[in-house]
C-alpha positions as CSV (number, residue, x, y, z in Angstrom):
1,X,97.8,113.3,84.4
2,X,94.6,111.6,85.8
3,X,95.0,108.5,87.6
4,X,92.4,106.6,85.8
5,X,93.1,107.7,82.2
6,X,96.4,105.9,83.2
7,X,94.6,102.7,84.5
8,X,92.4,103.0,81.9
9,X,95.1,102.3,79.5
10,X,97.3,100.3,80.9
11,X,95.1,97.2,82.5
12,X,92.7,95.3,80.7
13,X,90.7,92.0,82.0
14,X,92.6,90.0,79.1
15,X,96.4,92.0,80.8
16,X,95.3,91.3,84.4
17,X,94.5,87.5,83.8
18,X,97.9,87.0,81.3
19,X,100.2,88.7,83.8
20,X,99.1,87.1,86.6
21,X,99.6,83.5,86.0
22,X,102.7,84.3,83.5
23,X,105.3,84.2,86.0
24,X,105.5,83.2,89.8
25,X,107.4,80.3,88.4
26,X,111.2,81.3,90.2
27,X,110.1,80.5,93.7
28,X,113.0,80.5,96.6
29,X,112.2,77.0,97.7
30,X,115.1,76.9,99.4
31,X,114.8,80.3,101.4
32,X,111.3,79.5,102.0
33,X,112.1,76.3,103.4
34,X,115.3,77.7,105.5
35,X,113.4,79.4,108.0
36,X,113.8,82.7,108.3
37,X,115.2,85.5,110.5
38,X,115.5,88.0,112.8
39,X,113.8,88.8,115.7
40,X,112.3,92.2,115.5
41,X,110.7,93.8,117.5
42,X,108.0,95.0,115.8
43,X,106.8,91.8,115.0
44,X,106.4,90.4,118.3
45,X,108.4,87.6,118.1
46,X,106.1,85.9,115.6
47,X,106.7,84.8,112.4
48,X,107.0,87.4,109.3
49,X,106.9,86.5,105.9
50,X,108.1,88.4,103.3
51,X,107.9,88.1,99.4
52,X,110.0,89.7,96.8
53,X,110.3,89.8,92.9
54,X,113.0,90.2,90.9
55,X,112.8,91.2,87.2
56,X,116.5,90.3,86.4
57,X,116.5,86.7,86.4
58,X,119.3,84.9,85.4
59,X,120.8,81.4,86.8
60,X,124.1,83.0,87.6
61,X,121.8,86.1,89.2
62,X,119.2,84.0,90.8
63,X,121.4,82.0,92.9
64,X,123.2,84.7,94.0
65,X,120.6,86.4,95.0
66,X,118.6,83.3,96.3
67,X,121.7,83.2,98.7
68,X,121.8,86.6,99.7
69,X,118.0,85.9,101.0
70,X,119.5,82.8,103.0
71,X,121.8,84.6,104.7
72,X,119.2,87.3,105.5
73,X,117.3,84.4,106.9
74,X,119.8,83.1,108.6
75,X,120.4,86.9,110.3
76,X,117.3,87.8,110.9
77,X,115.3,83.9,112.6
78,X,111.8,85.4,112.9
79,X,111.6,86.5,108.8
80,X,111.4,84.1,106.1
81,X,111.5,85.3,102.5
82,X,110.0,84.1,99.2
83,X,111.6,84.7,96.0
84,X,109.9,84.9,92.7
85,X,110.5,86.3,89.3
86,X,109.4,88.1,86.3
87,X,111.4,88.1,83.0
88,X,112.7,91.7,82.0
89,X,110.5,92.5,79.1
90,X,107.4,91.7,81.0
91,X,108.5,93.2,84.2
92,X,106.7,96.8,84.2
93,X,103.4,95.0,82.9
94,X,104.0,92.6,85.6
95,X,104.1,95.3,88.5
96,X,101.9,97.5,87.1
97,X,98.8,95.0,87.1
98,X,99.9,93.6,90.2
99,X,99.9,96.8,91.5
100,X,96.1,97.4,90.4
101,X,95.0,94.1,92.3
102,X,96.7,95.4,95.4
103,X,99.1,92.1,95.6
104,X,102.5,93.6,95.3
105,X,105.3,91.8,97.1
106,X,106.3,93.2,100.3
107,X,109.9,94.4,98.1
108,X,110.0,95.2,94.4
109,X,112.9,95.7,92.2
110,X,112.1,98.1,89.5
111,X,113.5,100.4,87.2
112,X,113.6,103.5,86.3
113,X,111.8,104.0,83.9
114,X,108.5,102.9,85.8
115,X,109.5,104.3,89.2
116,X,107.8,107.6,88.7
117,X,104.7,105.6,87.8
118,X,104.6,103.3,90.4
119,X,104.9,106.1,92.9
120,X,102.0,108.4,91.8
121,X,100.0,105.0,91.0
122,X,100.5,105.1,95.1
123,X,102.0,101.3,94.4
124,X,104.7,102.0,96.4
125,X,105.5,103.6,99.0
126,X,108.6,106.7,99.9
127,X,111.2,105.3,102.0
128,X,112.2,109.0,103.0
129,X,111.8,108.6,106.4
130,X,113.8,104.9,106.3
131,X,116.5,106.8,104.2
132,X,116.6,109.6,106.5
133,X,118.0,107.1,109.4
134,X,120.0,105.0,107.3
135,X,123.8,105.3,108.5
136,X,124.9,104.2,104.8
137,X,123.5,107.2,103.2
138,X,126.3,109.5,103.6
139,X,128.5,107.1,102.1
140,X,127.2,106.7,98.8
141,X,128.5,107.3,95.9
142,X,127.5,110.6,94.3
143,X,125.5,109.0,91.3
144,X,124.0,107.4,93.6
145,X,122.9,110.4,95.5
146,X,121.8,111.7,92.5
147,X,120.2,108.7,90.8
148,X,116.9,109.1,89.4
149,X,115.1,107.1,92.2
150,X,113.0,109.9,93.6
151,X,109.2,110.9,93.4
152,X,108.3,114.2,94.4
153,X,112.0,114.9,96.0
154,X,111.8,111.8,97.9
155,X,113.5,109.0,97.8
156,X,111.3,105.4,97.0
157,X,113.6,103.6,95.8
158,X,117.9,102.2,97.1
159,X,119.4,100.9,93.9
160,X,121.3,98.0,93.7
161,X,124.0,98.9,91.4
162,X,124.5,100.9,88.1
163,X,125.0,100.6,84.8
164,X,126.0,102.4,81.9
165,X,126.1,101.1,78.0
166,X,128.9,100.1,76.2
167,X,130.1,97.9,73.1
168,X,130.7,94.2,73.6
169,X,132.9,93.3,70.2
170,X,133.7,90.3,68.4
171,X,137.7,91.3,68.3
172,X,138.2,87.8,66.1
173,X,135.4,89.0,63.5
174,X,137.0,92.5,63.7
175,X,140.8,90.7,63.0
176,X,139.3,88.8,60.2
177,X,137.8,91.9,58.2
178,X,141.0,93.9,59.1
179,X,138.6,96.5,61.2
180,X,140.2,98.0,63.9
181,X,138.8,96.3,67.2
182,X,137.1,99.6,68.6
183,X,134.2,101.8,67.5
184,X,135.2,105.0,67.8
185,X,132.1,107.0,66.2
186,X,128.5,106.3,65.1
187,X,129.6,106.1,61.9
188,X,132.0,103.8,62.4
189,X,129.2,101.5,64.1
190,X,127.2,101.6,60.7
191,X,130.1,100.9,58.8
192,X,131.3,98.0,60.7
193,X,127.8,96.4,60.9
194,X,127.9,96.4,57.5
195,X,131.4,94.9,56.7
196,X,130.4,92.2,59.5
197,X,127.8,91.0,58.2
198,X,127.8,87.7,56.7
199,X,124.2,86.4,55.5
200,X,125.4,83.0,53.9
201,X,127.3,82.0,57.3
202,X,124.7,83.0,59.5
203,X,127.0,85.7,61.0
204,X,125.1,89.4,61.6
205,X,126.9,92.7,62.7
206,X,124.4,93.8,65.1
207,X,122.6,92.5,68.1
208,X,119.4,94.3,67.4
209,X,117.1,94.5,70.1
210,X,113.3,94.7,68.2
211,X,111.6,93.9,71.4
212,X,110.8,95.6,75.1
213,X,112.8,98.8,75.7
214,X,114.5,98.5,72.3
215,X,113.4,102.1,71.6
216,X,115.6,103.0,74.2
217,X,118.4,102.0,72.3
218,X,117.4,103.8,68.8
219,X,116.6,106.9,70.6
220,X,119.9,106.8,72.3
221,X,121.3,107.1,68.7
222,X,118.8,109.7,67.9
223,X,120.2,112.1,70.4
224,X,123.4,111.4,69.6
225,X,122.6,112.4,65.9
226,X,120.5,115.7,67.0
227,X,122.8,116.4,69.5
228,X,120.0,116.5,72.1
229,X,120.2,116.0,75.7
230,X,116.5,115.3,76.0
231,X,113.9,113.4,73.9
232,X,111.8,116.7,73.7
233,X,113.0,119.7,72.6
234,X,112.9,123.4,74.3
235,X,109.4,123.9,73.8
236,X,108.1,120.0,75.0
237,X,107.9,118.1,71.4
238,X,109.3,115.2,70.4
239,X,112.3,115.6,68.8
240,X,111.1,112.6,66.3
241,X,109.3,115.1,65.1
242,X,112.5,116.8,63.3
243,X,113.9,115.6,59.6
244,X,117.2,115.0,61.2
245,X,115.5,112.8,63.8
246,X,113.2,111.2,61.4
247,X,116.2,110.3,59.4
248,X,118.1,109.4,62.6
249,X,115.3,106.9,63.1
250,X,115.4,105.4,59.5
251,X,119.1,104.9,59.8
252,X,119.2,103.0,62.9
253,X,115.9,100.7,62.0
254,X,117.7,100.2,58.7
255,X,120.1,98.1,60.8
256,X,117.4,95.5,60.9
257,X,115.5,96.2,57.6
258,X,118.9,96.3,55.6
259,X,119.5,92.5,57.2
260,X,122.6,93.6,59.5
261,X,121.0,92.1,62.1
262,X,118.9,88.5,62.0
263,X,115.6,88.5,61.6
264,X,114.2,87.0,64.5
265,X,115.8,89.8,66.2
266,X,112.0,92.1,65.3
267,X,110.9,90.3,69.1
268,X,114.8,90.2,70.5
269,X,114.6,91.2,74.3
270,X,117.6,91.3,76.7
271,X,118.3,87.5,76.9
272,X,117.9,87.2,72.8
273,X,120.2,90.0,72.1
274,X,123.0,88.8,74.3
275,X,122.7,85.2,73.3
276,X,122.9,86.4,69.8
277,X,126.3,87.9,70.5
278,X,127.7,84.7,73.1
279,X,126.8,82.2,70.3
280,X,128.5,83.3,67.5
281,X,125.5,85.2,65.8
282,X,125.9,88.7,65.8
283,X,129.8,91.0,66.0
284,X,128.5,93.6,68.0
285,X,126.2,94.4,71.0
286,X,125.5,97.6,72.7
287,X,124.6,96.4,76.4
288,X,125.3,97.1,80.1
289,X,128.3,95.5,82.5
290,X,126.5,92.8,84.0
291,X,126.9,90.9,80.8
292,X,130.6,90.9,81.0
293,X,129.7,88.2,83.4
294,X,127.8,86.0,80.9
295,X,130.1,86.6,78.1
296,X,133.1,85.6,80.3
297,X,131.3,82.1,81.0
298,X,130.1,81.4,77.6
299,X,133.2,82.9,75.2
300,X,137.1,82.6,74.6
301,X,139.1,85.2,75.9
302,X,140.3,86.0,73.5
303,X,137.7,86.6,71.2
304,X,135.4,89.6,72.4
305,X,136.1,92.9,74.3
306,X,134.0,95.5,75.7
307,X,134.8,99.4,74.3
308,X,133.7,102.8,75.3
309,X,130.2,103.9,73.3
310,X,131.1,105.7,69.8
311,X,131.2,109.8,69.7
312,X,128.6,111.7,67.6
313,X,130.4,114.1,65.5
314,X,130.0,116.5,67.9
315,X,132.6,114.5,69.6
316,X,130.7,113.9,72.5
317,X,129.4,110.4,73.8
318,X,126.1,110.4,74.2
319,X,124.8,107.7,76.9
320,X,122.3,106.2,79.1
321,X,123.5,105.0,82.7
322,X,121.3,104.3,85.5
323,X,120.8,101.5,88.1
324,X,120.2,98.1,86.8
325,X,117.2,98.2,89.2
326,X,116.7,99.4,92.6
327,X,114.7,97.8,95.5
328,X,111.4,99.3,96.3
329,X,108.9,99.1,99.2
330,X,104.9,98.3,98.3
331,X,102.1,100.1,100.1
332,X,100.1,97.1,100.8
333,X,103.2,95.4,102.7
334,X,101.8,94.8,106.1
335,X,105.3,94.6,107.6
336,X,107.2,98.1,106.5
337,X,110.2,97.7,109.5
338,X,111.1,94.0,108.1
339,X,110.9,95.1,104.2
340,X,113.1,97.6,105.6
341,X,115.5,95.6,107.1
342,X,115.4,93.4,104.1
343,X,116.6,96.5,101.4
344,X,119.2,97.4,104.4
345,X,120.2,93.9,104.3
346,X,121.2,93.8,100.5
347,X,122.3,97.0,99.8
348,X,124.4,97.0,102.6
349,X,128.2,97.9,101.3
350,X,129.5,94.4,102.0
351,X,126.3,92.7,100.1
352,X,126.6,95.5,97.5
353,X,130.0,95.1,96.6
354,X,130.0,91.5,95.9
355,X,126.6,91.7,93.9
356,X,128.5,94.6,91.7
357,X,130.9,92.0,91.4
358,X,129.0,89.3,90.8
359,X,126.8,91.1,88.0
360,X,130.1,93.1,86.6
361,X,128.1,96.3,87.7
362,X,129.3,99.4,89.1
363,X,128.9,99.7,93.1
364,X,126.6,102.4,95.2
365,X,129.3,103.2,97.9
366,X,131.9,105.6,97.1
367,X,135.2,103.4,98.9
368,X,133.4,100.7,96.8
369,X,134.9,102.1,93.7
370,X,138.3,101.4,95.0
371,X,138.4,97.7,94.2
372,X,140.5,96.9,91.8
373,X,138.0,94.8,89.9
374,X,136.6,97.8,88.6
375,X,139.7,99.1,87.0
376,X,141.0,96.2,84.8
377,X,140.1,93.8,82.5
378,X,137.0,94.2,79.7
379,X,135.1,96.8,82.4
380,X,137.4,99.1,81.6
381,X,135.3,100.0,78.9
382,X,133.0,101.3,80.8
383,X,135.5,103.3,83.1
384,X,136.6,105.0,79.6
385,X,133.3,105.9,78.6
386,X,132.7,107.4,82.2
387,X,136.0,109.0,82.1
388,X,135.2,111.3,79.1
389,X,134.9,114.5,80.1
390,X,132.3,115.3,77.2
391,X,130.2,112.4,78.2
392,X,126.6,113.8,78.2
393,X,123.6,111.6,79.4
394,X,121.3,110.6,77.3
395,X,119.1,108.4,79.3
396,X,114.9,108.5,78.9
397,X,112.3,110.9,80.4
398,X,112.0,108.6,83.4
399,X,109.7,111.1,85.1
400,X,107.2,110.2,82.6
401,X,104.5,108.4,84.7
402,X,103.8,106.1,81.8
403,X,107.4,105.6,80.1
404,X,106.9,101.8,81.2
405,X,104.1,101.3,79.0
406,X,105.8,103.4,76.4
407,X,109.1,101.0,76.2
408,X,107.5,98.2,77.4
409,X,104.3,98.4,74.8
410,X,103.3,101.0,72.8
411,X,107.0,101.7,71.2
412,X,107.3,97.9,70.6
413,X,104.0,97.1,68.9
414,X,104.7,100.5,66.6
415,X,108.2,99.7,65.6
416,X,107.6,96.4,64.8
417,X,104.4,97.2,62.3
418,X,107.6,99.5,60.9
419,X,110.2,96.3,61.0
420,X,107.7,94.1,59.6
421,X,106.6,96.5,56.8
422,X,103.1,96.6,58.1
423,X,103.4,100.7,58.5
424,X,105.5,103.6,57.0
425,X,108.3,105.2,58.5
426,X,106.2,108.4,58.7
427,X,103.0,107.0,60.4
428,X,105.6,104.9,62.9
429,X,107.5,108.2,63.9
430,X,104.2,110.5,64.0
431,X,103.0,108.0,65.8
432,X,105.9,107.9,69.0
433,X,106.3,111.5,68.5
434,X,102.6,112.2,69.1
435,X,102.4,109.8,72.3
436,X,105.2,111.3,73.6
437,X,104.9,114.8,73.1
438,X,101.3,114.1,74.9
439,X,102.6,112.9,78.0
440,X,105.2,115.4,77.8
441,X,102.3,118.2,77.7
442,X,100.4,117.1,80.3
443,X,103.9,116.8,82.9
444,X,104.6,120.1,81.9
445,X,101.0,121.2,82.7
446,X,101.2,119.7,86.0
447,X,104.9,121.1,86.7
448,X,105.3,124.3,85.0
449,X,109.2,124.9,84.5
450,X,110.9,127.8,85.8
């Protein structure tokens, strides 16, 4: 795919001026202010200054990580470090605009479903030849070996942790409608939403998520219901395209139309969607391990749980794991050797471990696994999902140069004309199936399969 049909696009003057100003608001005062570290030899003894963004923030998340820089600092005297933020659902619009003005940060966390963009985009840069030195990369895990944080069989990306979805629960709400407090099939998951939801009390069985990436979520479901590995099928279309993922589609946008879910939830986001559940406002949520954290904080014990993702009727479990984000390297850093240092720094096994802990995600180094934290209490749910032998993934094209703008834009503004009533259910799904099976074409073109 051309580079500038891409740009072309993605950036416009209004994009560039929005994104710009939208967010430097999280700065590390602190770090910035603490002086900074580490001689290096590369930088002559002088002064370095590094920035990095973050597009998880969070308080609990932010300080942690604001003190993870301090002690980088505080390792490392000749570097100093300046934190900033982007909220999730404006991340990849964030980097990607940032990335056309050439003033990236020096280290980037991103995801990845914009990793394969930002690499031909030549916004950042491969850290092969880092990797290839790195003394921690034989101990890895082997998901993370394997993660999906490579451009052109290199490596341009270490990720931080991973992360796989699962079912947070109200097990109170369950108790009081005499449900079982597990979810054992989709079915089940439509049924419950259903008998959960109470309108007149303000109480909804779904945390919908109608905003950034939510079409993640509702194609999750749609694979499940096709039985589909892949959003495509064998010969590169959409599998939207089919009645029984047209109807897979309705059924799970139906969530929101048939009022299971509230109805400011058409612009819910990450924050939105697991506030819904913490509050009291929605039974159940499907969402990744780092929220255990949040839930734990905000919510009796003995009120919510976490359970394994429901079975198509197939049997199998159909789900998307990845990392929550992985630290990335831009092109226009002018100090590669200290960035370096500074992803070596926190993805180090010590670091790594107690940010897994600290975000209730799953660790990158094998012995990490080992902890006990990772085999009790509500992450267990996770465990059991990832202990299912018919587990299949079910996870986006992420090698999709242009996926970010796909679940970050396109899908959104397209699914809410649908949620809204603006469009039709057929113009909505020709609509994703068409973009999709476009991009689609022209990867294929460019990397003919064996």
């Amino acid at each position: 795919m051309g580079k500038k049909k891409w740009l072309s696009g993605m950036v416009g003057v209004m994009l560039l001026s929005a994104v710009l100003t939208a967010c430097g608001g999280n700065k590390g005062d602190d770090s910035a202010a603490n002086g900074g570290s580490g001689a290096n030899a590369d930088s002559g003894g002088e002064k370095v200054e590094l920035s990095y963004l973050d597009p998880l923030p969070s308080p609990e998340r932010t300080a942690f990580i604001q003190d993870l820089l301090k002690k980088f600092e505080a390792a490392n005297p000749n570097i100093s470090v300046e934190y900033t933020s982007v909220p999730w659902d404006q991340a990849n619009n964030k980097w990607m605009t940032m990335g056309v003005a050439g003033i990236l940060p020096d280290v980037i966390s991103i995801d990845d479903t914009s990793l394969a963009g930002m690499a031909s985009a030549g916004y950042i840069q491969s850290l092969q030849p880092f990797y290839d030195k790195w003394d921690q990369a034989a101990n890895l895990s082997e998901a993370a070996k394997q993660a999906r944080n490579k451009y052109k069989n290199e490596v341009y990306a270490i990720p931080d942790a991973f992360l796989l979805q699962g079912l947070f629960i109200r097990t109170d709400w369950f108790k009081e409608k005499g449900l079982p407090a597990t979810i054992e099939t989709w079915d089940d998951y439509f049924t419950d939403a259903k008998k959960l939801t109470d309108d007149g009390k303000g109480q909804y069985g779904i945390s919908f998520r109608g905003g950034a990436n939510g079409i993640i979520r509702a194609m999750e479901y749609v694979m499940a219901a096709t039985h589909s590995d892949s959003w495509f099928d064998k010969d590169g279309k959409s599998i939207l395209y089919t009645p029984e993922g047209k109807a897979a589609f309705k059924k799970f946008y139906d969530l929101y139309l048939d009022g299971e879910s509230p109805k400011e939830s058409v612009n819910w986001g990450f924050n939105e969607m697991v506030q819904g559940f913490t509050t009291g406002q929605t039974a159940i949520l499907n969402q990744t391990p780092e929220v255990i954290a949040v839930a734990q904080k905000n919510m009796q014990p003995d009120t919510w749980n976490v359970v394994p993702m429901p079975k198509a009727d197939d049997g199998k479990r159909y789900i998307f794991w990845g990392f929550t984000a992985a630290y990335a390297m831009s092109t226009n850093t002018k100090h590669k050797d200290e960035a370096w240092k500074l992803i070596e720094f926190l993805s180090s096994p010590e670091n790594n471990l107690a940010y897994s802990k600290a975000n209730t995600s799953i660790p990158i180094y094998a012995e990490s696994l080992k902890d006990p934290f990772f085999s009790t209490g509500p992450i267990a749910g996770y465990a059991g999902s990832m202990a299912d032998s018919n587990i299949v993934f079910a996870g986006p094209p992420s090698y999709l140069t242009r996926l970010g703008e796909f679940t970050g834009t396109f899908s959104v503004q397209e699914t809410q004309k649908y949620m809204t009533g603006a469009q039709d259910l057929d113009t909505t799904v020709k609509h994703l199936a068409d973009w999709l099976t476009t991009e689609q074409a022209a990867y294929l073109k460019d990397n003919p399969q064996p």
